[in-house]
N, C-alpha and C positions, 0 to 999 in steps of 0.2 A: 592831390597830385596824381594819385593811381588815375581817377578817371578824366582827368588833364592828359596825360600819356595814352591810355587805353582810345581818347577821343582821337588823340593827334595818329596814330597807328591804324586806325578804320579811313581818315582821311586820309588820309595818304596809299595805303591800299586800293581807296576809291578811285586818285587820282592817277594811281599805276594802271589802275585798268583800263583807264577813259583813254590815256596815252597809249598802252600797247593793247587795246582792244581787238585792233585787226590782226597781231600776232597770235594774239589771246585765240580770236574765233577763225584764224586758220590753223591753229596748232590744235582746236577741239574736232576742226575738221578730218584732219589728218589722223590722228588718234585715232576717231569714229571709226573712217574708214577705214585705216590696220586692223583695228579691232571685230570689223565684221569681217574682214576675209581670217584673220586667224581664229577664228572662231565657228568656222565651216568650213576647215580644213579635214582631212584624213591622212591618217597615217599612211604612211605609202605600202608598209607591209598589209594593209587592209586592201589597199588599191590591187595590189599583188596575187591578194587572193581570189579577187571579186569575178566567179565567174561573167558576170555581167559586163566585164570592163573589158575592149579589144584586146587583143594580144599585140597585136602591130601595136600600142599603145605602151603593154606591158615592155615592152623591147624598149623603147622609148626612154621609159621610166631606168630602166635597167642600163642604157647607155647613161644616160646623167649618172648612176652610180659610180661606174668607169671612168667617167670625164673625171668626176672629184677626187675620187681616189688617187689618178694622172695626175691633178692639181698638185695634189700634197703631195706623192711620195717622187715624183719627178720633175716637179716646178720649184717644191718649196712654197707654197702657199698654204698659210693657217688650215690646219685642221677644223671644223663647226658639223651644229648640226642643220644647217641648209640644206635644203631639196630633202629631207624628210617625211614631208611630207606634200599633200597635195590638194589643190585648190581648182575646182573645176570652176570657169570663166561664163560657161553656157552661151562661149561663142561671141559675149560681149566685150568691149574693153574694156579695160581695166585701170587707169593710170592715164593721166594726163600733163605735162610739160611744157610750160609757159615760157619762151624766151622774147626778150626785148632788147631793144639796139637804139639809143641816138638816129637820129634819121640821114642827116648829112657827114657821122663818124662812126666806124666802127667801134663804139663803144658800148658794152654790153652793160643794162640795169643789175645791179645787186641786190640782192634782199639777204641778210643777215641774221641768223638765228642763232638761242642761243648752245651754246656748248661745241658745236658742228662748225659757227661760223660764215661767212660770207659765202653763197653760189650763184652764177650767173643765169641760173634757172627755179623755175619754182612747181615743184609737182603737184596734181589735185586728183582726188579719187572722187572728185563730182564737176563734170562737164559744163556743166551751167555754173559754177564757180570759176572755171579758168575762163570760161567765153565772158566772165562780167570783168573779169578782173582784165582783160586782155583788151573790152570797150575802155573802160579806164587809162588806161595805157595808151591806147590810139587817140583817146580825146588830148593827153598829156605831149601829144606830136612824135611818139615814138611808134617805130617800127616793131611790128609783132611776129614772134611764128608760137602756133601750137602744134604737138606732136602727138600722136599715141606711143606708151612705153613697152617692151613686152615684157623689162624686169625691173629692181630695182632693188638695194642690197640696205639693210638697216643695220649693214658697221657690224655686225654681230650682237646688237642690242635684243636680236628677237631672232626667231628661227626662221627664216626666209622661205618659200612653200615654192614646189614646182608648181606652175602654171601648168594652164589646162593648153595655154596658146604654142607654149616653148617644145610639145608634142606634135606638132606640124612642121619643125624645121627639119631641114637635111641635118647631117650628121655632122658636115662643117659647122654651117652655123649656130646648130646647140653649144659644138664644143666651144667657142668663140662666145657664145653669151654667156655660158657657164662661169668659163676662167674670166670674164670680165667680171662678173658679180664678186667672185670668190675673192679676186685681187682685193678689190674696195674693202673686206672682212679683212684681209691682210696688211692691207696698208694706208692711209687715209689722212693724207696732210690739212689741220687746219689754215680754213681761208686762201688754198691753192686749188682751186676745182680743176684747172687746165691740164696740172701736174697727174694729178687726180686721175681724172678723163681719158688722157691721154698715153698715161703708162697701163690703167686695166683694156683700152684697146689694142695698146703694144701689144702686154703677155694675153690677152683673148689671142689675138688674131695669129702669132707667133708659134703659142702655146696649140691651139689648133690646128694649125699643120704638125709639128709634132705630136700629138694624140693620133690624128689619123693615120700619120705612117707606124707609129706604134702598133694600132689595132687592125689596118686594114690594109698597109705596107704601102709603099711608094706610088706605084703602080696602077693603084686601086680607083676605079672609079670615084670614090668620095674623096679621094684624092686629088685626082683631076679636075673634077667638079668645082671643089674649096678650092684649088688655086688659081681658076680661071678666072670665078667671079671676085678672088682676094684680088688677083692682078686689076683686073677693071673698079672694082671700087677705089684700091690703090691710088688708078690715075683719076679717076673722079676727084677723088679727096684733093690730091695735088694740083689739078686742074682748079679746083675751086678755090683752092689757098692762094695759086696763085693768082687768080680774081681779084680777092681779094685784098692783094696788094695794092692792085691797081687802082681800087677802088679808093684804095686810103690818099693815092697818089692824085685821085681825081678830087676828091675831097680837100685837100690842102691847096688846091687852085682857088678855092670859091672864097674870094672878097665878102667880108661880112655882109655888105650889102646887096650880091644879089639876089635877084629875086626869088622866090621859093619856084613858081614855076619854070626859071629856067634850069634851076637845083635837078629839080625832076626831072626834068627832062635827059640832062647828062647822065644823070645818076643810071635811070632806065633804059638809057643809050646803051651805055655800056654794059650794063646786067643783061639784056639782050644780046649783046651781041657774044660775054662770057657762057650767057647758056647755050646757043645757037652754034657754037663751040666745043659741047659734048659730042656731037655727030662726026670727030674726029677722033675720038680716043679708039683705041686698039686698032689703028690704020682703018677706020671707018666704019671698022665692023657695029652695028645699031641694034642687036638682037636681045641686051641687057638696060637700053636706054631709054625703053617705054615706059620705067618705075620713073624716070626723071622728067618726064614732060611736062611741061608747062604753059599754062593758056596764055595768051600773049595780053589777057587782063588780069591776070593773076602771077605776074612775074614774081620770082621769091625777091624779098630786099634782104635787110641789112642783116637782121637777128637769123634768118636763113644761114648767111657765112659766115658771122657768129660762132654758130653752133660746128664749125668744119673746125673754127678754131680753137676749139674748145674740147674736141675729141681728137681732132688727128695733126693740129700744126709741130708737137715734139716725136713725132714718129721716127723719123730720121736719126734724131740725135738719142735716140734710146737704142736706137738698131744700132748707131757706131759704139755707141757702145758699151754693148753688151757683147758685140763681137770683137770688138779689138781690146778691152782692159779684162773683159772677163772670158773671150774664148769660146762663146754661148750656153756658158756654163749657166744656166737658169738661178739654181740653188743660190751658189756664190751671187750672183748679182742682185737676187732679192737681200740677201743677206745684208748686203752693205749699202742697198736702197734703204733697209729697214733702220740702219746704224745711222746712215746721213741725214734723213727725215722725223721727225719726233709726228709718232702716225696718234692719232685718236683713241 
């Protein structure tokens, strides 16, 4: 009987692997690579010390200290020990993000893991793994985008490392990538990625203008700076959301039967003519819209606006409110985000 059961227990073992093999050997992938950047990290108080390492650098490291400290004692966001430590890049990237979309419906691909849950994206710390995975996909008749990442937060499961890249940003956009990491360690809804996404860009982006008027006052150049390009990414994002609508509007025209190339053709009609459409935002002004250009053979599709919806479509209804039920009271409002959401 014992090696009746001991056999049926290796079978089936066997048979669990055969089945989630590919979660199997993207989850040893993943590992892998956490494992080698925490593993050639530095303490930061080494980094601190290191006459070797720039000062403009040092300054850097020593803002992120600031930002977190801001996090917690004036946001309300968990305590950890993130940005601890430090992880130099040597200029390469790092992190890679796979999204895909339905081709004729904004409908974004899920892949499902366990404990964490369902996300509409899937990270690789090896290039040639997301570019196969992403042929895959295209073969399957779905629209793809890949991204490079510059951060990415493990929930508080592991100590998170400053980047060697997050040390070339202005002072705006640290603080804003900071508190967006630090949120996700604070609060992290199973199988809501949008929820997700979309309130650590709230409190980033929000949370960042407050830091800077804290540290550098109203007035301040980095002040200036952060809200010029918040104002125009702003209208981007809204711009493209509202794309996006239309696109779903264009989408519920097409008759099952017609043809794919004439699918295309509407489809990239309109995507043309929504991107050709950015050269209007800030009353015309173009001097921020060179990061956004696009070869007219390389127009973005589906999983492109996707991703707008996935970071920025509850922007709005977080900004009302947080100011009209809570007053912009940060603390109180995580608080009772924390109370209404069962986080991770």
């Amino acid at each position: 009987m014992f090696k009746k059961i001991a056999l049926f227990l290796v079978l089936l073992l066997v048979a669990l692997g055969i089945y989630y093999r590919d979660l199997i050997s993207y989850g040893w992938m993943q590992a892998k690579g956490q494992l080698s950047i925490l593993a050639n990290v530095q303490d930061v108080s080494e980094v601190l010390r290191d006459p070797t390492f720039p000062d403009s650098l040092k300054a850097r490291i020593r803002l992120i200290e600031e930002i977190k400290r801001f996090g917690v004692d004036s946001l309300g966001l968990n305590p950890s020990e993130n940005y601890t430590t430090f992880y130099d890049q040597h200029g390469k990237p790092i992190l890679w993000v796979l999204t895909a979309s339905d081709k004729y419906q904004l409908k974004a691909r899920e892949w499902s893991f366990p404990i964490l849950g369902a996300f509409a994206y899937k990270g690789y710390f090896d290039s040639t793994r997301a570019a196969r995975e992403e042929a895959g996909l295209i073969k399957e008749g779905l629209d793809t985008n890949i991204g490079e990442v510059s951060a990415w937060s493990t929930l508080g499961y592991l100590k998170d490392p400053i980047l060697s890249s997050m040390l070339k940003r202005s002072e705006g956009s640290l603080a804003s990538l900071i508190l967006h990491e630090l949120t996700h360690g604070t609060l992290f809804v199973k199988n809501n990625l949008e929820l997700n996404e979309n309130l650590a860009s709230f409190v980033g982006e929000v949370g960042a203008v407050r830091f800077l008027n804290y540290k550098y006052g109203p007035d301040s150049h980095q002040q200036k700076r952060y809200n010029y390009i918040k104002r125009y990414n702003d209208a981007y994002s809204q711009h493209i959301l509202r794309g996006a609508t239309r696109m779903d509007s264009l989408y519920g025209t097409f008759p099952d039967k017609t043809p794919s190339a004439r699918k295309d053709s509407l489809k990239f009609g309109l995507i043309r003519e929504i991107i050709s459409d950015v050269d209007t935002l800030l009353g015309g002004k173009r001097s921020l819209t060179s990061k956004r250009s696009w070869e007219e053979t390389n127009l973005p599709n589906n999983a492109y606006f996707i991703g707008f919806q996935t970071y920025k479509s509850q922007q709005n209804t977080f900004q009302e409110e947080f100011e009209k039920r809570f007053g912009g009271d940060f603390k109180r409002y995580l608080a009772y985000l924390k109370e209404k959401y069962p986080s991770l």
